[in-house]
N, C-alpha and C positions, 0 to 999 in steps of 0.2 A: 504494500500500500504506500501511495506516495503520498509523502506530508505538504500540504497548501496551507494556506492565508488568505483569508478575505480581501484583506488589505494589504499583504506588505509580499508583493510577486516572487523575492527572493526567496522567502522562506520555505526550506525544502531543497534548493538549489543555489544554496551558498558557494560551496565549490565552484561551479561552474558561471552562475552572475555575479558573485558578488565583487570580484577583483573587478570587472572588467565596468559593470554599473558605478564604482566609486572610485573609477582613475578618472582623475584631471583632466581634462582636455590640453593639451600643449598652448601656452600663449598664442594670439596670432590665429588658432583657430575658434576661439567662440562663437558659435551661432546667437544670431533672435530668434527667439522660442515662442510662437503662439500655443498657448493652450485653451481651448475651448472646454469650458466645464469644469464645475471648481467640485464635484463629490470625489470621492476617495480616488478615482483611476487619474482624474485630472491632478489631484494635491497631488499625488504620489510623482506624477511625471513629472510636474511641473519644478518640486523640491528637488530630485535627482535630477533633472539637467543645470537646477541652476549648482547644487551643490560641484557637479564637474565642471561647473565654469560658465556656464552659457548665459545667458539675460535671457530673462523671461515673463510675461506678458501673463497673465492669468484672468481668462474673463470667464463672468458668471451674470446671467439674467438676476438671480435672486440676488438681494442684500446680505446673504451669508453664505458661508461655504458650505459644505456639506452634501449638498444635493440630495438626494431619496435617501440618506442617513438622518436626514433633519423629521425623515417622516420613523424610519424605521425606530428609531432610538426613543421616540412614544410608546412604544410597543411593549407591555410590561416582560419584563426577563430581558431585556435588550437595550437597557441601559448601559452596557457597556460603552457601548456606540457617542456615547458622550465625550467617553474616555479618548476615542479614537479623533474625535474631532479638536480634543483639547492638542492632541499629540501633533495634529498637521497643525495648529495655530502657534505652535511651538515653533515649530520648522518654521514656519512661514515670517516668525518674530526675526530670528536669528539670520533668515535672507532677505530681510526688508529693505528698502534704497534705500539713500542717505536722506535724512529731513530734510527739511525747505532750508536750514540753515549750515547745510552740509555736513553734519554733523551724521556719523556712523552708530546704531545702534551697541550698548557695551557686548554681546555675545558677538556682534559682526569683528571688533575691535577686536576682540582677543581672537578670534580665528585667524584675520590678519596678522597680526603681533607673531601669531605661530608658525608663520608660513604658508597657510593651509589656501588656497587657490580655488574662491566662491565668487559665484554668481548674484543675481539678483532677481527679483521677483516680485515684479510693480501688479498690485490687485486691481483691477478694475471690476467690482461688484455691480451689480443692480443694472447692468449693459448688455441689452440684450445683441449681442455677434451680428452684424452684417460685412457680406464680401468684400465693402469699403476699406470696412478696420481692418483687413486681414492682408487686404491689399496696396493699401493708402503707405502712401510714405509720411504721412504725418499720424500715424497712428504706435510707431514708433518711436524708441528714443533718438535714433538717428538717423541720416538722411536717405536711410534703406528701408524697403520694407520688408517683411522677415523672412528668413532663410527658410523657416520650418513651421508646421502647422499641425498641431494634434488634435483631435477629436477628441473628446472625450463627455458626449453629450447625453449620457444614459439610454434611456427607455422610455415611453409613454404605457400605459396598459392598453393591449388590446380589445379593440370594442367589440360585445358581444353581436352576432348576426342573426338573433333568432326575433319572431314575432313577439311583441311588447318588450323589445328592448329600449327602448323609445320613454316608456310610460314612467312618469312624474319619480313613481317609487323606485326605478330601477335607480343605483348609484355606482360609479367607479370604487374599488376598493378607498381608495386614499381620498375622495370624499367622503366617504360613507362608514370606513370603521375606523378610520385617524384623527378625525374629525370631529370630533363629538361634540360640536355644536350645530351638525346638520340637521338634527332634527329624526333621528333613528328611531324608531319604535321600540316597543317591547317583544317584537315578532321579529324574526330576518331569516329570508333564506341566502344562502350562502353557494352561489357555483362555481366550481373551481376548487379545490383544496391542494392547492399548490400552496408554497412559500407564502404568496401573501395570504392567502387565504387562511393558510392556518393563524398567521401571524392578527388579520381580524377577526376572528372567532376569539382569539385569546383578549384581545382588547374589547370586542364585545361582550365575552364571559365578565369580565369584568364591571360589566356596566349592566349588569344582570338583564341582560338580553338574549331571548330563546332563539337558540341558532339550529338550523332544518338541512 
């Protein structure tokens, strides 16, 4: 059985990424890094390129990072998920640009001080990505626009196709069991008992609603 991680790709495969995911890039080669999407696959790309050196751009529609972790992490037993967002705000602290007054963050400082060969990682939140930004040379910090461009945009849930899908009661998961101010009865049926499914049933359980 191979050992994985939700969030952190190496784990499992240290041997083999983990030298080559956390060498430096050589001066002189640093790319501009767009990353599209700030949930865990975005933070994760976006800290490892900049941590080898690269500048990098990180946008995100919502006013926070996290992406479908900011839903999952409601989810009772799944609090952890908290922990994991504190951890990329961490990362994110330590590769932050320089303030307005030039001045370097102290974790940025002492990485310099020790030689260590870091990048950067300018947030642009609550922006929702058009071809412009990704293209525009003023989208950038410099008079290029960027060498590289990452995806990292999630999922939607799939819309159901059957007769009275349509009607008033039917709800997406993440309106309907994350959301617990939509307005949920004491009744719900439930299709689907995948991942998220189980995961609202269990938040439903909780809110002493009969699940079918």
């Amino acid at each position: 059985m191979t050992a994985s991680c939700l969030v952190n790709p190496i784990a499992g495969y240290e041997k083999d990424l983990g030298p080559a995911v956390r060498k430096s890039v050589p001066p002189g080669a640093e790319l501009r890094v767009a990353v599209v999407g700030a949930g865990p696959a975005g933070l994760a790309a976006a800290c490892t390129a900049a941590e080898r050196g690269h500048a990098v751009t990180l946008f995100d529609a919502s006013p926070n990072i996290g992406g479908q972790f900011n839903l999952a992490k409601q989810v009772p037993g799944k609090e952890e998920f908290y922990e994991t967002l504190r951890y990329f705000k961490d990362r994110l602290a330590k590769l932050a640009p320089a303030t307005t007054n030039g001045s370097a963050s102290s974790e940025a400082k002492s990485q310099q001080e020790g030689g260590a060969h870091f990048g950067k990682v300018a947030l642009r939140l609550g922006h929702y990505v058009t071809e412009e930004d990704l293209t525009s040379s003023s989208s950038s910090s410099s008079a290029d626009p960027f060498d590289k461009v990452i995806l990292a945009t999630g999922v939607v849930p799939r819309s159901l196709t059957i007769p009275g899908a349509d009607h008033p009661k039917v709800l997406e998961w993440v309106s309907g069991c994350l959301d617990f101010d939509s307005g949920v009865g004491s009744c719900l049926l439930l299709i689907r008992c995948d991942t998220h499914g189980l995961s609202s049933s269990v938040s439903q359980q909780k809110m002493s609603t009969s699940m079918f």
